[in-house]
C-alpha positions in Angstrom: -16.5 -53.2 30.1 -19.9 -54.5 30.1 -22.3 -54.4 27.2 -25.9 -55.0 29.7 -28.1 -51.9 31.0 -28.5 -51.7 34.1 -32.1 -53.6 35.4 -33.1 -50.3 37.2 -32.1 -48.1 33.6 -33.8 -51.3 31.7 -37.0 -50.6 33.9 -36.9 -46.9 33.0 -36.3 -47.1 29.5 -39.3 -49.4 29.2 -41.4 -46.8 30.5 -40.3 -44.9 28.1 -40.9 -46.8 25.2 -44.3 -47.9 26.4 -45.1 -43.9 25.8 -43.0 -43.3 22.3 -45.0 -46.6 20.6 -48.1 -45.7 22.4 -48.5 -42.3 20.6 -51.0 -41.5 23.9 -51.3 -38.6 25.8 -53.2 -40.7 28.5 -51.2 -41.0 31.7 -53.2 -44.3 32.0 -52.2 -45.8 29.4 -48.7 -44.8 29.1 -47.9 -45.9 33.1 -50.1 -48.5 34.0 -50.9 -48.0 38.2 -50.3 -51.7 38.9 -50.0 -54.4 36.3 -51.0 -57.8 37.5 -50.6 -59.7 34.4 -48.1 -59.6 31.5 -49.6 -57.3 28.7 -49.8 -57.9 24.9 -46.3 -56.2 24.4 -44.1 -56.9 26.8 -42.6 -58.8 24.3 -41.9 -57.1 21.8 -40.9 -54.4 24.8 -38.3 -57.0 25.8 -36.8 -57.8 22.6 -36.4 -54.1 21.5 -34.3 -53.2 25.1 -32.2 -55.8 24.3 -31.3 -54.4 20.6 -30.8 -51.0 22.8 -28.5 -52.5 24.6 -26.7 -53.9 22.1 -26.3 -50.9 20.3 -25.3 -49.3 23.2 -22.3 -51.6 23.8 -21.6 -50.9 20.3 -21.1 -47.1 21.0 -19.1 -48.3 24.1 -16.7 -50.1 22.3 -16.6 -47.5 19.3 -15.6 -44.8 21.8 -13.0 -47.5 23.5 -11.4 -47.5 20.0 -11.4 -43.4 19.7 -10.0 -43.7 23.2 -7.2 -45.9 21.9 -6.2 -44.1 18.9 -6.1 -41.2 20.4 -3.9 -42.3 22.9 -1.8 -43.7 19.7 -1.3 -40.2 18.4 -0.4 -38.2 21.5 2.1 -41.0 22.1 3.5 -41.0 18.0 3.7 -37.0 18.5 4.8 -36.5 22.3 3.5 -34.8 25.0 1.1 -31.4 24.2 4.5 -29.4 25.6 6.6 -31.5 23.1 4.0 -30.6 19.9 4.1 -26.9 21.0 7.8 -26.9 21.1 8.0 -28.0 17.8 5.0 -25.9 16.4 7.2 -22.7 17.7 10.6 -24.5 15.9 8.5 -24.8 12.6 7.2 -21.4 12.9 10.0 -19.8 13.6 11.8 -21.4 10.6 8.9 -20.0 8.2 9.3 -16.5 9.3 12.6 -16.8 9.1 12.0 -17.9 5.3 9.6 -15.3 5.2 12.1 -12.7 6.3 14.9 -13.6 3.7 12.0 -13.5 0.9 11.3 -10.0 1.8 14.5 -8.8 2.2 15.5 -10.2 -1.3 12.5 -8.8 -2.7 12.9 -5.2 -1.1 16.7 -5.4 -2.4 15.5 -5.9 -5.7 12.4 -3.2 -5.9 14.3 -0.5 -4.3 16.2 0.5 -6.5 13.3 0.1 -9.2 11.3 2.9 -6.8 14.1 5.0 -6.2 14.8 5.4 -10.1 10.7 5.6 -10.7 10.4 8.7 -7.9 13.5 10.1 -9.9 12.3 10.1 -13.1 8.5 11.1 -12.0 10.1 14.2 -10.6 11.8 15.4 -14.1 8.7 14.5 -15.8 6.2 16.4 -13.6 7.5 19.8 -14.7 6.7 18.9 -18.0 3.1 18.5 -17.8 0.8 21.6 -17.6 -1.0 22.7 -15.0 -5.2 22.3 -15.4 -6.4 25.5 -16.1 -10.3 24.8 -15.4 -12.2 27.8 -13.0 -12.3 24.9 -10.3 -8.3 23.9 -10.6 -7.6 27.5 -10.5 -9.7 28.1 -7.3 -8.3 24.8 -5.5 -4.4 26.0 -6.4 -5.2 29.7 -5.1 -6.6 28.0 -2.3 -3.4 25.9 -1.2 -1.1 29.3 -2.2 -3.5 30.9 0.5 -3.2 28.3 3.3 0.8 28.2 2.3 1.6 31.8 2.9 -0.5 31.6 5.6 1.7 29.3 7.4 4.9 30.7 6.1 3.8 34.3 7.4 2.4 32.8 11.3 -1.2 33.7 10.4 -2.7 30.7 11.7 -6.2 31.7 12.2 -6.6 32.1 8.7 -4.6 28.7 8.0 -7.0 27.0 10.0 -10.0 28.7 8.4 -8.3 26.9 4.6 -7.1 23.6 6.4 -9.9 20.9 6.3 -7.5 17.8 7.2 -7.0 16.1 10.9 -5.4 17.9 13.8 -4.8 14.6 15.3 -1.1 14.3 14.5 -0.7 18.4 15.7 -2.5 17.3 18.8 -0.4 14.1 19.9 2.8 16.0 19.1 1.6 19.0 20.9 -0.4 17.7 24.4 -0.1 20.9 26.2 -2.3 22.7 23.5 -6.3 22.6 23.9 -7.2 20.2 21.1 -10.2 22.9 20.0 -7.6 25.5 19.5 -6.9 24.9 15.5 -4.5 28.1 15.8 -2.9 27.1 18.5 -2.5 23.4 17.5 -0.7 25.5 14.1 1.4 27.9 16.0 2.6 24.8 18.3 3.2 22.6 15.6 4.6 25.9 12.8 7.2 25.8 15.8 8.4 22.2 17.0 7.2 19.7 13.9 6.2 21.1 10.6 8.7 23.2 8.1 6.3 25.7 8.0 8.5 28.7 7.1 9.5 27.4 3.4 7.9 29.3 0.9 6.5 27.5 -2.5 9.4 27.4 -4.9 6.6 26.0 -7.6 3.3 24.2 -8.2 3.3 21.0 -10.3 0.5 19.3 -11.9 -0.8 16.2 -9.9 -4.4 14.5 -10.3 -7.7 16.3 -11.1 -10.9 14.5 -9.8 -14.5 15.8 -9.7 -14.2 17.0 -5.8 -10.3 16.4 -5.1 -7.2 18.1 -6.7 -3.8 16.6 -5.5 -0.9 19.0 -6.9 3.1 18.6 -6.8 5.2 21.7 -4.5 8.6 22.6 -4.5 9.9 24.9 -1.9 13.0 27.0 -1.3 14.8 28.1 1.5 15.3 31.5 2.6 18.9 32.1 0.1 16.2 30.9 -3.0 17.7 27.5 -3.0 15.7 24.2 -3.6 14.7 22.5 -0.6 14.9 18.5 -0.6 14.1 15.8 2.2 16.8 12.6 1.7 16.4 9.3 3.7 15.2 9.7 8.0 16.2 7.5 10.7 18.9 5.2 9.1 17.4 4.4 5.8 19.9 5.0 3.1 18.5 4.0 0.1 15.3 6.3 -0.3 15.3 8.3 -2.7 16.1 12.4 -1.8 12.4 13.9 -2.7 12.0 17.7 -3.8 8.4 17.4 -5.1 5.6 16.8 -2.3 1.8 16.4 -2.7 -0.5 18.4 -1.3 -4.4 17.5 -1.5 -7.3 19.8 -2.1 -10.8 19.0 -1.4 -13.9 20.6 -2.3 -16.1 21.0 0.3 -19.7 23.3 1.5 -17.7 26.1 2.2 -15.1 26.0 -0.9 -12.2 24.7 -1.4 -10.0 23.3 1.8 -6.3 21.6 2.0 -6.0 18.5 3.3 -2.6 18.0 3.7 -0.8 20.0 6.4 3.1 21.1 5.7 6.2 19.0 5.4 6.8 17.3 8.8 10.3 16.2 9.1 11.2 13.7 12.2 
């Protein structure tokens, strides 16, 4: 590989640094019209392209070397098929040791939850329930929207219910998404366990603007109602306490929480 300029490039770049050490705006004097005699710095002109072009070739054979070593490494790791090969193998191999983590880690906090959601429920009945003006409006609110509910008066559960339709909506696609009655009735019937009536209401968490309290329900013979493990699972825990939220809101106090789904 040759380290000269080409004469024609040489030529050019003179030009060029004619005009950088001149510091002129003056065409004139930047690009003489037709030299006839060597001027004072041709000279120094000279010796400068030649430390261009040796710093050029430098570069040349710099990137040469990056060249080669580059070539080293795709030839010490394979081809860029082989190194994606092995980046899958290696991946595959952590998630696999992620999965075994997780598993072992679920096998040993499950049982932990299960006994913790067990011991929360015989616990809750012994605390009392807030008896502020505000806690007692928010509870007589979600009694309200309950019966409502339970007794298919759904106009009057959508008037209490300030939480999303969105799930009621995607279960129920043949309903108009406006109609909040409608979305109810449709859902009262296909989704939610809307005809258990509240067994009892358990104390929960008070904030300024939010009351979350515990239900229990009963079925129709007066029997406590429970929800064990869905789909497979059989080691979650059998719950007969459920949250329902309460949120204050411009025009009182409004539910949240919509009733017990079950798959």
């Amino acid at each position: 590989m040759s380290r000269g300029l080409n004469p024609r490039w040489a030529a050019a770049l003179a030009v060029v640094v004619v005009a950088a050490c001149s510091g002129s705006g003056d065409s004139a004097a930047t690009a003489p019209t037709q030299p006839s005699t060597t001027m004072p710095g041709d000279a120094d002109q000279s010796a400068r392209i030649r430390e261009l072009e040796q710093e050029v070739g430098a570069l040349t054979e710099d990137l040469a070397a990056v060249r080669d070593d580059l070539a080293q490494a795709l030839a010490d790791f394979g081809s860029c098929e082989d190194q994606g090969a092995r980046l899958t193998d290696r991946l595959a191999d952590l998630q696999l040791s992620f999965d075994s983590w997780q598993e072992y880690v679920y096998s040993w906090a499950q049982p932990q939850f299960v006994r913790y959601q067990l011991e929360l429920e015989l616990l809750r009945p012994l605390v009392p329930l807030p008896d502020t003006p505000e806690a007692r409006r928010s509870r007589e609110a979600l009694e309200a929207f309950l019966a409502a509910v339970h007794d298919g008066d759904f106009r009057t559960a959508a008037v209490l219910y300030g939480g999303s339709y969105e799930s009621m909506a995607d279960w129920n696609p043949q309903v108009d998404p406006s109609d909040a009655p409608g979305l109810f009735e449709a859902a009262c019937t296909h989704q939610l366990r809307c005809e258990l009536a509240v067994r009892r209401v358990l104390a929960g968490s008070i904030q300024p603007d939010e009351h979350t309290f515990y239900l229990e329900f009963q079925t129709d013979d007066g029997q406590l109602w429970s929800l064990g493990p869905c789909c497979g699972d059989t080691e979650a825990p059998t719950l007969s306490q459920f949250p329902f939220v309460v949120s204050r809101t411009a025009g009182g106090w409004r539910v949240l929480t919509p009733p017990i789904y079950t798959p």
